[in-house]
GUPA-901023 format. One record per atom (N, C-alpha, C): residue number from 1; residue in one letter; atom name; z, x negated, y negated. Coordinates in nm, 3 decimals. Atoms other than C-alpha are relative to their C-alpha. Example, Ala and Ser with C-alpha at 12.3 -4.5 7.8 and 13.67 -1.06 7.14 Angstrom:
REM residues 2
  zati  guba  fitor        z        x        y
     1     A      N    0.000   -0.089    0.119
     1     A     CA    0.780   -1.230    0.450
     1     A      C    0.000   -0.090   -0.120
     2     S      N   -0.006    0.082    0.119
     2     S     CA    0.714   -1.367    0.106
     2     S      C    0.073    0.077   -0.109
END
This chain:
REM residues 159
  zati  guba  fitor        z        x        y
     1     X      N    0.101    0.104   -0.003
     1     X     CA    2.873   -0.191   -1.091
     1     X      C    0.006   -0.078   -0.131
     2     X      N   -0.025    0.121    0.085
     2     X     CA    2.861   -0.496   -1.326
     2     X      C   -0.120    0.042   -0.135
     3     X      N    0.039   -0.070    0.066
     3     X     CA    2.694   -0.439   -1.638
     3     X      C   -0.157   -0.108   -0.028
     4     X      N    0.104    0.053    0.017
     4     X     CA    2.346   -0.522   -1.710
     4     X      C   -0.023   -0.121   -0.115
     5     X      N    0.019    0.171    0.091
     5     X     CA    2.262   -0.892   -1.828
     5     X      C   -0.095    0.030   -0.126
     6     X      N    0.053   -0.025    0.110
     6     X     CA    2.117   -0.863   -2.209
     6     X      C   -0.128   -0.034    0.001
     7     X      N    0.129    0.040   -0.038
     7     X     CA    1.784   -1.036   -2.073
     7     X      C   -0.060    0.114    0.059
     8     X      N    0.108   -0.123   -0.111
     8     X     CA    1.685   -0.749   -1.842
     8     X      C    0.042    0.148   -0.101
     9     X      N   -0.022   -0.165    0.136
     9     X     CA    1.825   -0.485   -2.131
     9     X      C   -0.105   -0.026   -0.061
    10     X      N    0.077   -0.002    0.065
    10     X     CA    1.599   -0.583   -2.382
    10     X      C   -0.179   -0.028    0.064
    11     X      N    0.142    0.005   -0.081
    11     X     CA    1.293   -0.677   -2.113
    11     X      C   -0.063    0.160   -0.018
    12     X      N    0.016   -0.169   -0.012
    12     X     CA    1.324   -0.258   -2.041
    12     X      C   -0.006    0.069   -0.100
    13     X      N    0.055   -0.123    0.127
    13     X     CA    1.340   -0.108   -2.400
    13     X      C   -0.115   -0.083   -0.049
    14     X      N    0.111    0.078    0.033
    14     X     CA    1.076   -0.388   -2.452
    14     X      C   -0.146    0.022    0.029
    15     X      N    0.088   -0.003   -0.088
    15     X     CA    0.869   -0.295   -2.147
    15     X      C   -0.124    0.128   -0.057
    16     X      N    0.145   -0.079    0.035
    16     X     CA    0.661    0.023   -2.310
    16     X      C   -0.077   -0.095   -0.156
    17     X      N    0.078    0.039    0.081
    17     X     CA    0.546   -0.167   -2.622
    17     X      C   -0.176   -0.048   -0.021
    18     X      N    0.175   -0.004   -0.009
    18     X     CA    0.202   -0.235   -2.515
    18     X      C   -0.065    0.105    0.039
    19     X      N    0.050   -0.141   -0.070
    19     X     CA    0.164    0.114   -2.401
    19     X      C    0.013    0.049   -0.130
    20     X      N   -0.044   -0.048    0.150
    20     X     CA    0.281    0.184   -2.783
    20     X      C   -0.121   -0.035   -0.050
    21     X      N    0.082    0.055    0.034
    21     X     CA    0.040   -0.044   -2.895
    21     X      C   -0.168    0.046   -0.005
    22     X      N    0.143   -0.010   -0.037
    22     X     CA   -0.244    0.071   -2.690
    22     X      C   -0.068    0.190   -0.037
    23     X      N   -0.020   -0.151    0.025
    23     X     CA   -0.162    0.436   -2.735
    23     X      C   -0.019    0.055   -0.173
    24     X      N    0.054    0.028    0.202
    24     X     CA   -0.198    0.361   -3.197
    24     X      C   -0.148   -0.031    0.013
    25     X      N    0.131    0.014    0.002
    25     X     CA   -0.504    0.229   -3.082
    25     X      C   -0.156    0.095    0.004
    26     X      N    0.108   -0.139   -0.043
    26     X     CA   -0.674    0.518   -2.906
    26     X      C    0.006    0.107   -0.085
    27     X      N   -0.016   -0.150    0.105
    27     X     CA   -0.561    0.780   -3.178
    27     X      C   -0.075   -0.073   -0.120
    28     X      N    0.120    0.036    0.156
    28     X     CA   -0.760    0.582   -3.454
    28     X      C   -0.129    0.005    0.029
    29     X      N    0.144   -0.085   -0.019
    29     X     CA   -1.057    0.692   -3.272
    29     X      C   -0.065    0.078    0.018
    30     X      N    0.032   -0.155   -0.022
    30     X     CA   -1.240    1.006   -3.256
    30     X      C    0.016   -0.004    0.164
    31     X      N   -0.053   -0.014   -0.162
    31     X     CA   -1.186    1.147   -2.872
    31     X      C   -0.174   -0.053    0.044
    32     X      N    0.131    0.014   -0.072
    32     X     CA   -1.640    1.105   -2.855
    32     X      C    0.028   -0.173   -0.003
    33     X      N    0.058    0.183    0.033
    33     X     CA   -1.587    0.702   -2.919
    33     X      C    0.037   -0.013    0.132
    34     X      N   -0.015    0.067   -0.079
    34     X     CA   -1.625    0.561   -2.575
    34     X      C    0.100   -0.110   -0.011
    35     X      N   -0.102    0.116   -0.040
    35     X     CA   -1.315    0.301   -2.510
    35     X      C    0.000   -0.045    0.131
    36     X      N    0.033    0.070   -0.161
    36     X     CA   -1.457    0.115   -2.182
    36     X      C    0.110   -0.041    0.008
    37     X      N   -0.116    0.083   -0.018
    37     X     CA   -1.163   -0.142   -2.183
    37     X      C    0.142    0.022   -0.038
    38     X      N   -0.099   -0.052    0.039
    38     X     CA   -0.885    0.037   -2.374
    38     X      C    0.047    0.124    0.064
    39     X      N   -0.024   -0.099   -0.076
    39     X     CA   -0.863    0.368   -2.151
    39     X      C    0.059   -0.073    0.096
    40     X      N   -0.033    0.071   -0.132
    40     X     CA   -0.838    0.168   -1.818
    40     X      C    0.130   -0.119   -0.023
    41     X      N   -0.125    0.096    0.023
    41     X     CA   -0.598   -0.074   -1.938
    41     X      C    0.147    0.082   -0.046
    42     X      N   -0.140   -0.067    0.037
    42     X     CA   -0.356    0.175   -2.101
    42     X      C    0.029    0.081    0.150
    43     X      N    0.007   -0.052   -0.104
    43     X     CA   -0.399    0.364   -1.752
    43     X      C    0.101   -0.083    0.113
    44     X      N    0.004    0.115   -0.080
    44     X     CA   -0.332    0.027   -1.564
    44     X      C    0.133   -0.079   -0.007
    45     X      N   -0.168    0.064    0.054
    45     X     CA   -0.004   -0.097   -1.765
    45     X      C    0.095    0.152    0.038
    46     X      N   -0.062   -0.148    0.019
    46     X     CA    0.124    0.262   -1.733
    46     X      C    0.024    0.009    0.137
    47     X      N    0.000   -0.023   -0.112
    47     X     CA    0.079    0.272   -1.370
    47     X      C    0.075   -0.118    0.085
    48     X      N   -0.084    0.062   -0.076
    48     X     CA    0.218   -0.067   -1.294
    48     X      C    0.135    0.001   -0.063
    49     X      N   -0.162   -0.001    0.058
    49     X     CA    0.529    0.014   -1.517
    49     X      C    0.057    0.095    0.114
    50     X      N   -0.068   -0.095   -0.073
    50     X     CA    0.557    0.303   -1.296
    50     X      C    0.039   -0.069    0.173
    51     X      N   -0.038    0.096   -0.141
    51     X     CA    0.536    0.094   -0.986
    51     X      C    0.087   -0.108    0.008
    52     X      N   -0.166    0.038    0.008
    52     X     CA    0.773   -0.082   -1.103
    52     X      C    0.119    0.015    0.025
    53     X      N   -0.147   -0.077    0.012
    53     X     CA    1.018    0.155   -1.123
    53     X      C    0.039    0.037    0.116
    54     X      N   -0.007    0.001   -0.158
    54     X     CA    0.948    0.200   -0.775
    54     X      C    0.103   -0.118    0.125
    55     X      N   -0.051    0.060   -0.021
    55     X     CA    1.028   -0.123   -0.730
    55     X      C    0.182   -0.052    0.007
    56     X      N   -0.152   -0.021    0.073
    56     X     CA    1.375   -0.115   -0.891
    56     X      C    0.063    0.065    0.063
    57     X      N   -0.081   -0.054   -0.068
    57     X     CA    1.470    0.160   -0.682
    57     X      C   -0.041   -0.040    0.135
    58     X      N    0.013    0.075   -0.161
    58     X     CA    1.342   -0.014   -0.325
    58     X      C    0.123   -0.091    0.000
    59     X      N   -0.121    0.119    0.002
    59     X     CA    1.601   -0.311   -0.435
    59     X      C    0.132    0.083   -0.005
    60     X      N   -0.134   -0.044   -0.018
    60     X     CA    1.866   -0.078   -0.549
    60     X      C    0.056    0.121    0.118
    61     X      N   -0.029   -0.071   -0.177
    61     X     CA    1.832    0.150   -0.203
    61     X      C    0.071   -0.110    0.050
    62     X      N   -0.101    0.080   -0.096
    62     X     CA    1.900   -0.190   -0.028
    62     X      C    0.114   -0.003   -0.075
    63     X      N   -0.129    0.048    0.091
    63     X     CA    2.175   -0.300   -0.228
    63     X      C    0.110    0.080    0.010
    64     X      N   -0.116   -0.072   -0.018
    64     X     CA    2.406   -0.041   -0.215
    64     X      C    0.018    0.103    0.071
    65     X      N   -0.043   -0.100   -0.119
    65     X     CA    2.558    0.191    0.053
    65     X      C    0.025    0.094   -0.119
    66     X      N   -0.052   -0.129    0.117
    66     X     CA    2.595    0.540   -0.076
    66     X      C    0.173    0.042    0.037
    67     X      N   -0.193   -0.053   -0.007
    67     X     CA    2.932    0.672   -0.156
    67     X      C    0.032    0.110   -0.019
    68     X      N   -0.037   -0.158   -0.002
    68     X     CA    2.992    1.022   -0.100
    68     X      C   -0.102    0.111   -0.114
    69     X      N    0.056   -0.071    0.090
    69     X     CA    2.699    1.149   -0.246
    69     X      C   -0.035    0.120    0.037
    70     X      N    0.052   -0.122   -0.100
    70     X     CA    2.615    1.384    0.011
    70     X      C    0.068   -0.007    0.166
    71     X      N   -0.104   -0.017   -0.085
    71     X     CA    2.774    1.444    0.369
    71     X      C   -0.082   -0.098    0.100
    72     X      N    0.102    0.077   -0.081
    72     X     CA    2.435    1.307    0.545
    72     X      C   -0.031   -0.111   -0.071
    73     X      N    0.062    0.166    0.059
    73     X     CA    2.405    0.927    0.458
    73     X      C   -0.167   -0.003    0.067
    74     X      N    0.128   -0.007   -0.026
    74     X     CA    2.063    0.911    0.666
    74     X      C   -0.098    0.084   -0.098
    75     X      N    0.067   -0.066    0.060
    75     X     CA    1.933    1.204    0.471
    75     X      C   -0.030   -0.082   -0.136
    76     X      N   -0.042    0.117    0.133
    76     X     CA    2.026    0.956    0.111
    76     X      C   -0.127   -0.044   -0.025
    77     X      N    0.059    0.136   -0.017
    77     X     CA    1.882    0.692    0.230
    77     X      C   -0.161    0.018    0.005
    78     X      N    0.198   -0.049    0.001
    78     X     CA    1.514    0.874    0.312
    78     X      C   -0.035    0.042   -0.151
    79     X      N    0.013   -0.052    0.153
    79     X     CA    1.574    1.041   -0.040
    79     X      C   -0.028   -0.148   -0.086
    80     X      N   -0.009    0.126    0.073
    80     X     CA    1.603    0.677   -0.171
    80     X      C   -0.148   -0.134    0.021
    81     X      N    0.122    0.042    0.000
    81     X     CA    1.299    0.522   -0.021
    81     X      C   -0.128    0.048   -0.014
    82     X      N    0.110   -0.068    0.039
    82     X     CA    1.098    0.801   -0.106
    82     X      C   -0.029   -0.003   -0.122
    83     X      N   -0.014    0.019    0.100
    83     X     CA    1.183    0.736   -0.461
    83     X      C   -0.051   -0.102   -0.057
    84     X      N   -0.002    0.134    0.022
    84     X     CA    1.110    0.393   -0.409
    84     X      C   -0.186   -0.016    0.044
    85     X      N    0.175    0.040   -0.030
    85     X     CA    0.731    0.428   -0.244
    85     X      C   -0.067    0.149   -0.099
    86     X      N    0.045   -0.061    0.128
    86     X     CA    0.640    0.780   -0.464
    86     X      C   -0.085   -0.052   -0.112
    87     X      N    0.090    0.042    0.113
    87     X     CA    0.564    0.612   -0.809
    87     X      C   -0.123   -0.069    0.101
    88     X      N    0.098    0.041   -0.033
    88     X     CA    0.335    0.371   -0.648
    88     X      C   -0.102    0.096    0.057
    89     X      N    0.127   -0.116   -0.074
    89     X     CA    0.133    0.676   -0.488
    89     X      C   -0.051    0.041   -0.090
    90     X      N    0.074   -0.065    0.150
    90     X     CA    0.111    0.806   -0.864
    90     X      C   -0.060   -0.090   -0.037
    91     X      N    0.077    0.139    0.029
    91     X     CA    0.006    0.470   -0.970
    91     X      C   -0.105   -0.003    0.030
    92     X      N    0.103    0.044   -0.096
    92     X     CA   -0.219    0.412   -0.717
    92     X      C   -0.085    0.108   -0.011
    93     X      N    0.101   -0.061    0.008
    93     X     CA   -0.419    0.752   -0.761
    93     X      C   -0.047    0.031   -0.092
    94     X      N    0.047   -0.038    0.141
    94     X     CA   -0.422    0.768   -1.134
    94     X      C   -0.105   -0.123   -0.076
    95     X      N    0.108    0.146    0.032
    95     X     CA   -0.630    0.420   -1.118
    95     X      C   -0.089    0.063    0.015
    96     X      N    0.128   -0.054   -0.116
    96     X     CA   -0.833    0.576   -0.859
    96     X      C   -0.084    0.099   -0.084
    97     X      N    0.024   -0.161    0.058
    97     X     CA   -0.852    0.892   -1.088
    97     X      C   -0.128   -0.083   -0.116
    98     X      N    0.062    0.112    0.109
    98     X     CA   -0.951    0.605   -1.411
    98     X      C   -0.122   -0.009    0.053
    99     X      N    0.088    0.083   -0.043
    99     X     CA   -1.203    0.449   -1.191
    99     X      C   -0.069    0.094    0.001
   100     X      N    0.058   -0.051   -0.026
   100     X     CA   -1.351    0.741   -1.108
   100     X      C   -0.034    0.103   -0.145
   101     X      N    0.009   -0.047    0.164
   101     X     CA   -1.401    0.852   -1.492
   101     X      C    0.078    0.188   -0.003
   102     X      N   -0.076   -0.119   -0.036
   102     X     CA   -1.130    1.109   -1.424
   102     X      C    0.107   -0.021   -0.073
   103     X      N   -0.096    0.033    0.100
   103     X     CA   -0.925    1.013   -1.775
   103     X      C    0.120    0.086    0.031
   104     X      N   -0.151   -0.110    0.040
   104     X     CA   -0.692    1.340   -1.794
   104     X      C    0.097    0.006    0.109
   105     X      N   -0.072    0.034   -0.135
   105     X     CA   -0.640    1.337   -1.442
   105     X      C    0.080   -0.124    0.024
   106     X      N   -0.061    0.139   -0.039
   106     X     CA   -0.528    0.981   -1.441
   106     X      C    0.153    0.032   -0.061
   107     X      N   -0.136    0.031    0.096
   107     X     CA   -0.254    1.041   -1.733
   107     X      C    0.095    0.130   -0.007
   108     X      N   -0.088   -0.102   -0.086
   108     X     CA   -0.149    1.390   -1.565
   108     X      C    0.103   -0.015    0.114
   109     X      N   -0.078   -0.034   -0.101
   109     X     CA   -0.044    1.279   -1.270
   109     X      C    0.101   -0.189   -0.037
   110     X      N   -0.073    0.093    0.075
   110     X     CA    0.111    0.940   -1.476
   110     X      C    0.124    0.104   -0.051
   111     X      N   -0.108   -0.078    0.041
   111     X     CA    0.307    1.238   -1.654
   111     X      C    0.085    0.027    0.101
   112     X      N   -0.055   -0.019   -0.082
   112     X     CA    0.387    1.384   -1.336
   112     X      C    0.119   -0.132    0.018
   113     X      N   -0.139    0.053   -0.066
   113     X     CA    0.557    1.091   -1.171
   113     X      C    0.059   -0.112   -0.125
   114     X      N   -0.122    0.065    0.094
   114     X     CA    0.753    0.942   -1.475
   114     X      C    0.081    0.047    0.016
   115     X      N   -0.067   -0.080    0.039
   115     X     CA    0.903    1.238   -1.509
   115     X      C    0.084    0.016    0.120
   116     X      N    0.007   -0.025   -0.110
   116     X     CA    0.904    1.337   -1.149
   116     X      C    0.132   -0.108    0.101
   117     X      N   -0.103    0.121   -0.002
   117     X     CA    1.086    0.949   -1.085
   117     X      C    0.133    0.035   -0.066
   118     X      N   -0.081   -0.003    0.099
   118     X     CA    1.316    1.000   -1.348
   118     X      C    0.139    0.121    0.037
   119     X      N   -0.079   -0.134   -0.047
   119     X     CA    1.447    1.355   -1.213
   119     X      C    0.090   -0.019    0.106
   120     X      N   -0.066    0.018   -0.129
   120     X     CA    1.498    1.201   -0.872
   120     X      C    0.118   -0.101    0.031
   121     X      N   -0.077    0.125    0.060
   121     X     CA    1.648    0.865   -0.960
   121     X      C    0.149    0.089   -0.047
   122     X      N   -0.125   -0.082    0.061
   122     X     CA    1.919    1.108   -1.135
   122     X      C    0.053    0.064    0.073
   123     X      N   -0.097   -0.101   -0.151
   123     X     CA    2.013    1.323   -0.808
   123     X      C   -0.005   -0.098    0.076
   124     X      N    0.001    0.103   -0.165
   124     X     CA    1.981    1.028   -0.537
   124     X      C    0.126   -0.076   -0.035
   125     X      N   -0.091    0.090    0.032
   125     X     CA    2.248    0.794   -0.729
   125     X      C    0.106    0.053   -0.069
   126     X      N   -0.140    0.004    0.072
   126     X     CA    2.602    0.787   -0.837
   126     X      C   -0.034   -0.087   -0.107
   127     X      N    0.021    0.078    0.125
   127     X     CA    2.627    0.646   -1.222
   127     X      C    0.062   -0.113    0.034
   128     X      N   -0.032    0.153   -0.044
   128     X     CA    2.843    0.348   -1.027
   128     X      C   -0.111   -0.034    0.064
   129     X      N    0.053    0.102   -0.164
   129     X     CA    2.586    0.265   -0.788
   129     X      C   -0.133   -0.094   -0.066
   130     X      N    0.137    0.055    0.079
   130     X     CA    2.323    0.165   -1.097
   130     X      C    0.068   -0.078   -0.134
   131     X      N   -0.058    0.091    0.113
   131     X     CA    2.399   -0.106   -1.343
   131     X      C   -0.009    0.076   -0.149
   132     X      N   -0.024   -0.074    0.116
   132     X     CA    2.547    0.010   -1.660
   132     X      C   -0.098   -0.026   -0.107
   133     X      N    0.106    0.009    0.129
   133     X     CA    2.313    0.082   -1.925
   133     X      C   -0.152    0.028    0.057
   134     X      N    0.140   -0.013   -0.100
   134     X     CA    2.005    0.118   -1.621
   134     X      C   -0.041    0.169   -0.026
   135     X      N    0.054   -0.159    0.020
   135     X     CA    2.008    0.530   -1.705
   135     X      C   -0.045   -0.005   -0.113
   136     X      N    0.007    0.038    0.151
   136     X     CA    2.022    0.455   -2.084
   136     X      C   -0.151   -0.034   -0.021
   137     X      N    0.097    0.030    0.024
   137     X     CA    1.730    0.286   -2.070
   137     X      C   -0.168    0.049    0.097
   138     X      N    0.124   -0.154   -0.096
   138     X     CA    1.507    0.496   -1.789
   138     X      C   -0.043    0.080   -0.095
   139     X      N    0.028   -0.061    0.036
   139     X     CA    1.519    0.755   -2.011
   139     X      C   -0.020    0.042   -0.138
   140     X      N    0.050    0.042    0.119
   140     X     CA    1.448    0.558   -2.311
   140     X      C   -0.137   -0.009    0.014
   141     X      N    0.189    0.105   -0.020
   141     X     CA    1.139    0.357   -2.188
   141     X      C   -0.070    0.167    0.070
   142     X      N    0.033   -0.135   -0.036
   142     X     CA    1.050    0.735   -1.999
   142     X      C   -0.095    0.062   -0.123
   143     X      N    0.026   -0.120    0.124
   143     X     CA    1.076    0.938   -2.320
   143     X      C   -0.150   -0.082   -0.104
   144     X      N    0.083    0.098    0.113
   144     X     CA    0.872    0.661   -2.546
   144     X      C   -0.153   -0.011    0.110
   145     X      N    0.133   -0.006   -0.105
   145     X     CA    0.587    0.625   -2.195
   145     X      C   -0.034    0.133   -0.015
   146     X      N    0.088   -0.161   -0.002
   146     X     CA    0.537    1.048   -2.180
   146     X      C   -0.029   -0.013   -0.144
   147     X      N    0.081    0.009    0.148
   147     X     CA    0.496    1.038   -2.572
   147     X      C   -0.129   -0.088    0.008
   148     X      N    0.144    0.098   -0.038
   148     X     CA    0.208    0.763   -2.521
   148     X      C   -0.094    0.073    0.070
   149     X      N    0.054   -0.075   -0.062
   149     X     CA    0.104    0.952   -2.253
   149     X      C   -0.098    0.117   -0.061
   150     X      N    0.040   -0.145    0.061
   150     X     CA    0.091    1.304   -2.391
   150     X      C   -0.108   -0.021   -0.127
   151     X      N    0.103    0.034    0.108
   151     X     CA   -0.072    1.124   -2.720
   151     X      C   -0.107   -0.001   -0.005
   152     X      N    0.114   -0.027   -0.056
   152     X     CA   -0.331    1.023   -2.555
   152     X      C   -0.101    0.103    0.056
   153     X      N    0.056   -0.155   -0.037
   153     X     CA   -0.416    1.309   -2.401
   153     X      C   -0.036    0.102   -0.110
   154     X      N    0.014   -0.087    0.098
   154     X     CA   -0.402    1.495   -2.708
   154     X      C   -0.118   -0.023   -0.063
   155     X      N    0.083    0.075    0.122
   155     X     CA   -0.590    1.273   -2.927
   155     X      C   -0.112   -0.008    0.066
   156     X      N    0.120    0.048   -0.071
   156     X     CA   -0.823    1.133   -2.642
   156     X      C   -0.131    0.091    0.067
   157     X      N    0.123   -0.121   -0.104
   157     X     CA   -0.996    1.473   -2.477
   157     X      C   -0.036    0.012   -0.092
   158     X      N    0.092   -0.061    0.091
   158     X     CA   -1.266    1.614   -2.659
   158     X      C   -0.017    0.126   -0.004
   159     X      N   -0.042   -0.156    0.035
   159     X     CA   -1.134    1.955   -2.727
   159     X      C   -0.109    0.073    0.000
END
């Protein structure tokens, strides 16, 4: 596969920086300081990065036929759109979790499917079938989102 255009490289090691941002923010406050607007938003960018990633692998399911990754192509292919609707289910219940003043829960099951994505994304695809430099940076922007994550969590409960 052709190698990733330098615009969409630097978009992706670019893409956690406000989760960086927001994640310095919440550790300069004790875990009792209420953050109405800064919890839900780091929750909210976190969840549509992850639905993102969802996204990324819906396009690269279509896009490319598998090539001997397994003996059952049908089987793949379910592995590949499950990969692709997944995050959004984590997304979608760790808002739910937010909304429902269910912080830890929200950025648990955020841990979960980063990670969870990340694992699967790595057994469903051949390293041709994903633009060069697209693993590189998964498990850049990944590693730098669970640190944020986990930070939060650390810093943010009230032990």
């Amino acid at each position: 596969m052709k190698r990733m255009p330098l615009i969409f490289f630097l978009l992706g090691v670019l893409s956690p920086v406000p989760l960086v941002i927001m994640a310095f923010m919440m550790m300069s406050y004790s875990p009792q300081t209420a953050l109405p607007i800064l919890e839900p938003s780091f929750v909210g960018y976190a969840a549509i990065m992850l639905a993102f990633i969802g996204g990324i692998n819906w396009i690269l399911a279509m896009q490319k036929p598998v090539i001997l990754l397994d003996n059952d192509t049908n089987n793949i292919s379910k592995k590949r759109l499950l990969i692709a609707v997944v995050p959004c289910l984590f997304a979608q219940f760790a808002i739910i979790c937010t909304a429902n003043q269910k912080w830890a829960i929200a950025l648990f099951l955020l841990i979960i499917g980063f990670a969870t994505t990340l694992f699967l994304e790595r057994n469903a695809y051949l390293q041709t079938e994903q633009p060069i430099g697209y693993r590189s940076i998964r498990w850049l922007t990944t590693l730098v989102i669970q640190l944020c994550l986990v930070g939060a969590i650390v810093f943010r409960a009230p032990w």
